[in-house]
N, C-alpha and C positions, 0 to 999 in steps of 0.2 A: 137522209139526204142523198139524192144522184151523185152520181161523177159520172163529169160527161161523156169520159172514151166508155167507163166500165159499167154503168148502172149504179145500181141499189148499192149505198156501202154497207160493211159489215154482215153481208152474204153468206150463207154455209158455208165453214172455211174447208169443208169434206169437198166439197166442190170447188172453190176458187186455192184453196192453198193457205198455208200459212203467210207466203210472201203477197199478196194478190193474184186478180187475176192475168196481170202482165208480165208477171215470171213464168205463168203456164203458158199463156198463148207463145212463148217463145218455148216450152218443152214439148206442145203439139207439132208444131210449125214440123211440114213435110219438108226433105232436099228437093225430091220433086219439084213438089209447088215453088218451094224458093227458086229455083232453075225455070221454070214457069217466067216467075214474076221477075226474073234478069232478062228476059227476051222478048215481054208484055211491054207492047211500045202504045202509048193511049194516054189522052189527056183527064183520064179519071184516074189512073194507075195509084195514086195517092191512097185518094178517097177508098178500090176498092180494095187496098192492102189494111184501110182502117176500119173495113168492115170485117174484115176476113181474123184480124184480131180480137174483135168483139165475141165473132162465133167460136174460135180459139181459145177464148179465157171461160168458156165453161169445159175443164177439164173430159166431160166424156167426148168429146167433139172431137174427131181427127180430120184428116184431108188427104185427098190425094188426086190426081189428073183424071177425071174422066171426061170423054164428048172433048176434048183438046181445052178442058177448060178445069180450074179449080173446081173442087167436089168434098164438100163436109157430111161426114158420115157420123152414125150411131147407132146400131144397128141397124145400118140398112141406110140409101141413098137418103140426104135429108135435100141438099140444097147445094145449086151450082150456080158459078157467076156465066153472064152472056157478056162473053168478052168481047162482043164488038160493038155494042154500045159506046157512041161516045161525048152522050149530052151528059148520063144519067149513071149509075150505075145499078143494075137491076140483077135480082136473087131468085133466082128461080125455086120456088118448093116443090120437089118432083109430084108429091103426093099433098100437097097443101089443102086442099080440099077434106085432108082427112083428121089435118093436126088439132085436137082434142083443144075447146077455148073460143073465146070471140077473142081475134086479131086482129084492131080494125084498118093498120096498116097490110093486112093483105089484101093484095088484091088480083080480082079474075073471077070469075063466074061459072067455072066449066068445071066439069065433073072431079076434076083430078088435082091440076097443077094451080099452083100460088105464085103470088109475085110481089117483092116489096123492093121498091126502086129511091134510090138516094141520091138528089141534085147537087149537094154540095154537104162540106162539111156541118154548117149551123143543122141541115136537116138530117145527118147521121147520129149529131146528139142526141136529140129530141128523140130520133127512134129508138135509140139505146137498148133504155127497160122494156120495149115493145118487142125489139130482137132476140132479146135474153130471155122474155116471155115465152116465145115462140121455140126458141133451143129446149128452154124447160119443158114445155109439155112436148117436144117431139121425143125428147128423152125420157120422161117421166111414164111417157105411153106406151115403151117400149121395152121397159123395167115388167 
């Protein structure tokens, strides 16, 4: 069975933790980015603090400020928000084009960069497992 902030229940607890995955996303959680996200004035600021804990509750995932904007790492740049959106909230995968999988919420077409964009909460759920998906093989690829 889904949950809808965290995915798949009963997950590799080596990766999510004995407590879940919303006790990590709060041991990842940068001061930076939190300092960030006190002076991120936007009418998606919600939404993208609830995507930014999705990518946070797979324990290899950190963050930190690059390009003036949130940036989750693994080794190596995975994905950054474009903070000036302000219909949607959209995720940039630096190298999305390369992350190992059919994704079929990514999207873009050019040789490199990915994009998965989220209009509201009902559509963050839904993307959930497809998020987590995508963390997993960017991580699993890099192992």
């Amino acid at each position: 069975m889904s949950n809808p902030i965290f995915g798949r229940r009963g997950q590799d607890q080596r990766r999510y933790g004995r407590n879940g995955p919303a006790s990590l996303a709060a041991m990842n959680r940068s001061p930076e980015v939190d300092a960030w996200f006190d002076e991120y004035e936007n009418p998606m600021k919600e939404l993208v603090q609830r995507v930014r804990e999705i990518i946070l509750s797979d324990e290899r995932m950190t963050e930190t400020i690059k390009w003036k904007s949130p940036t989750f790492m693994y080794k190596g740049n995975m994905a950054s928000f474009n903070p000036r959106t302000k219909s949607h909230v959209s995720l940039m995968f630096h190298t999305g084009a390369s992350i190992p999988g059919d994704h079929a919420r990514l999207e873009g077409g050019g040789d490199t960069a990915r994009y998965m964009k989220f209009t509201d909460e009902a559509e963050v759920v839904a993307a959930t497992d497809d998020l987590l998906a995508v963390i997993d093989s960017w991580c699993t690829s890099r192992d």
